[in-house]
C-alpha positions, -999 to +999 in steps of 0.1 A: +000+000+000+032+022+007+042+018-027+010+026-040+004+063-020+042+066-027+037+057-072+005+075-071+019+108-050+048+111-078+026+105-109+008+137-089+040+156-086+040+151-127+003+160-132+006+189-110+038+203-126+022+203-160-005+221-141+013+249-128+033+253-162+000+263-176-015+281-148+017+299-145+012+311-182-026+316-175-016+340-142+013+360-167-010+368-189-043+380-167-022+393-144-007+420-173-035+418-197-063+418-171-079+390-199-087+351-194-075+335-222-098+306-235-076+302-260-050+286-236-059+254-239-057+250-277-022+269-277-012+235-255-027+213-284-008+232-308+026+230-291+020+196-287+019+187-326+044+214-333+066+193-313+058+163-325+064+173-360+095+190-353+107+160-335+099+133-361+118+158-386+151+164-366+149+132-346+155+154-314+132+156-288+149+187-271+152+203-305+110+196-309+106+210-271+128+244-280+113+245-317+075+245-303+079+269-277+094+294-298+072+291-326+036+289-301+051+319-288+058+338-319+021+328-330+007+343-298+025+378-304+008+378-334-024+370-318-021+393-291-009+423-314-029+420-344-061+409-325-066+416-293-047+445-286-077+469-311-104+454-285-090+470-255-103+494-249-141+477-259-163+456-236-145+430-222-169+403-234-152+409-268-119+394-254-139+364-247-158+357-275-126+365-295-105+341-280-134+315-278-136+316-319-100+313-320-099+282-300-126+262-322-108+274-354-072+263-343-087+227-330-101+228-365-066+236-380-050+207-360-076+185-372-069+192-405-033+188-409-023+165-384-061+144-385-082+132-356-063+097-349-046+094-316-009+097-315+020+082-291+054+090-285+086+078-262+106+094-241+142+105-254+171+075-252+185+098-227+162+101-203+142+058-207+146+035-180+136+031-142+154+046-111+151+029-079+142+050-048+149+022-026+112+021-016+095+024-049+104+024-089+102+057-109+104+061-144+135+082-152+114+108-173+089+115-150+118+130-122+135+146-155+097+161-162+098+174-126+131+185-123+128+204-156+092+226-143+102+232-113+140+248-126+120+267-153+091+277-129+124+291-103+136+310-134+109+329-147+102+335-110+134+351-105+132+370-138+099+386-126+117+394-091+150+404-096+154+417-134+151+449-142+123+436-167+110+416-142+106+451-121+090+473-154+067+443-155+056+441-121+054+483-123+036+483-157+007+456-140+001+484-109+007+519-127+005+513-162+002+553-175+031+561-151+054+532-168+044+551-201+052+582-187+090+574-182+091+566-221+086+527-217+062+511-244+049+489-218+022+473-243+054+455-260+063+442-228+029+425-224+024+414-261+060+399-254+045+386-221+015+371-236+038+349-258+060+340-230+027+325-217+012+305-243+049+291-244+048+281-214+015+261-225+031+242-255+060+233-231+039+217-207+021+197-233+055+184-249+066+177-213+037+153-214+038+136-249+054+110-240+030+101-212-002+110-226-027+105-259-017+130-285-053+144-299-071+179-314-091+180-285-065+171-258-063+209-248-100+210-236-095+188-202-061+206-194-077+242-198-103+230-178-079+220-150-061+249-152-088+271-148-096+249-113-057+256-106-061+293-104-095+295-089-077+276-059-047+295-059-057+330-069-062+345-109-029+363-121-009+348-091+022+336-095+022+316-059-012+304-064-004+291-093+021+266-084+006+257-057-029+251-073-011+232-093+006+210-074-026+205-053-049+197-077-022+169-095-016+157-061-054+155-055-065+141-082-035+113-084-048+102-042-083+100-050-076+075-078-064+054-051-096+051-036-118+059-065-110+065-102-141+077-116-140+104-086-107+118-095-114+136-118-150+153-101-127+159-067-113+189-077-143+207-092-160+202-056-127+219-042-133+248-069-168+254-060-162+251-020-136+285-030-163+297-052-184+305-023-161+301+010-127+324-009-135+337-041-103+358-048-083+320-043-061+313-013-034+343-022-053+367-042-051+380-077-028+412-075+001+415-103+021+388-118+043+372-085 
């Protein structure tokens, strides 16, 4: 039974640090953009097949990892800039329903060049095998896939905290007009942010390739999730996010234990209880950290 809690608690550790990836890109971009981006989810899909194609063309799965980041990001500067940035200053409902249309016409996309049949993929050479714990057996990409989120997750945290970017950022989220007012164009800092966070989103899903389905619609559950993540921890906060994250894969992993078909409702009864008990999540929504 020790083994069990212990398998189950690290295959949590793994959901949940895909979790925070994307909340943490979620939070970035409400947190400068003040907008919820339903369009999160199908970035994660995208980045997903990006990567995949990239890596059955170079035969690297790092080189598929960096390729689809970069290029999910590029695409999301473009969205924010050409499309969302001239609804601004209109109702915010327009953000919404803009972002909602854009979802259902990239799934459609996907569909269309890569089809609807269900994909699978291996972990890297490198990083196959088992490593044993002395109590328990672990596949050696799952600790990678930990390792990896929570050294990234420290490194945009420190950016945000101790850059001078990091600083305009945090400034340009709380006083916007006086940012502008020292000659910063802080709107290219948040265009630039709002790629950095739909990266983010196309990194967690190639984290997970190798362990999941690949499928159009695979982006639905996780922005689902997500949205659960940052209910629990706080919208457009940085420490809510991870540890929404963390709580919800850790969550979701223990009540599979006890009962599968539950695991997956547990964390929507969490979401409501905050709903109603803590609306504004367990830290808040103020700025990006």
């Amino acid at each position: 039974m020790l083994e069990l809690l212990v398998s189950q608690a690290l295959n949590g550790l793994v959901t949940g640090m895909s979790l925070v990836l994307v909340a943490v890109g979620l939070s970035i971009i409400f947190g400068m953009l003040r907008i919820i981006n339903f369009a999160h989810g199908v970035f994660y899909a995208l980045g997903v097949y990006l990567a995949y194609s990239l890596t059955q063309a170079t035969g690297s799965f790092f080189l598929g990892l960096v390729g689809s980041a970069l290029l999910t990001g590029l695409l999301g500067i473009v969205v924010e800039a050409g499309l969302l940035r001239p609804l601004y200053s209109e109702d915010p409902h327009y953000h919404l329903l803009l972002l909602f249309g854009l979802a259902l016409i990239f799934e459609e996309g996907i569909a269309i060049v890569w089809g609807l049949e269900g994909r699978t993929t291996h972990p890297p050479a490198l990083l196959q095998g088992t490593v044993d714990l002395g109590f328990t057996k672990v596949a050696l990409y799952r600790l990678f896939l930990i390792a990896f989120t929570a050294v990234l997750v420290l490194l945009i945290w420190l950016f945000l905290r101790t850059t001078k970017y990091g600083a305009i950022l945090r400034a340009g989220v709380e006083w916007p007009e006086m940012v502008e007012c020292l000659g910063i164009n802080i709107r290219r800092l948040f265009t630039a942010g709002y790629g950095v966070g739909v990266a983010l989103a196309a990194v967690a899903g190639t984290l997970m390739t190798p362990l999941v389905t690949i499928e159009p619609l695979m982006g639905n559950s996780i922005l689902v999730e997500s949205f659960v993540v940052v209910v629990l921890g706080g919208l457009g906060n940085f420490r809510g996010a991870l540890f929404g994250g963390l709580f919800v894969g850790l969550v979701m992993n223990l009540t599979a234990i006890v009962s599968p078909e539950f695991s997956n409702t547990v964390i929507f009864v969490f979401m409501a209880a905050f709903l109603l008990l803590k609306p504004e999540g367990l830290f808040g929504g103020k700025g990006v950290v």
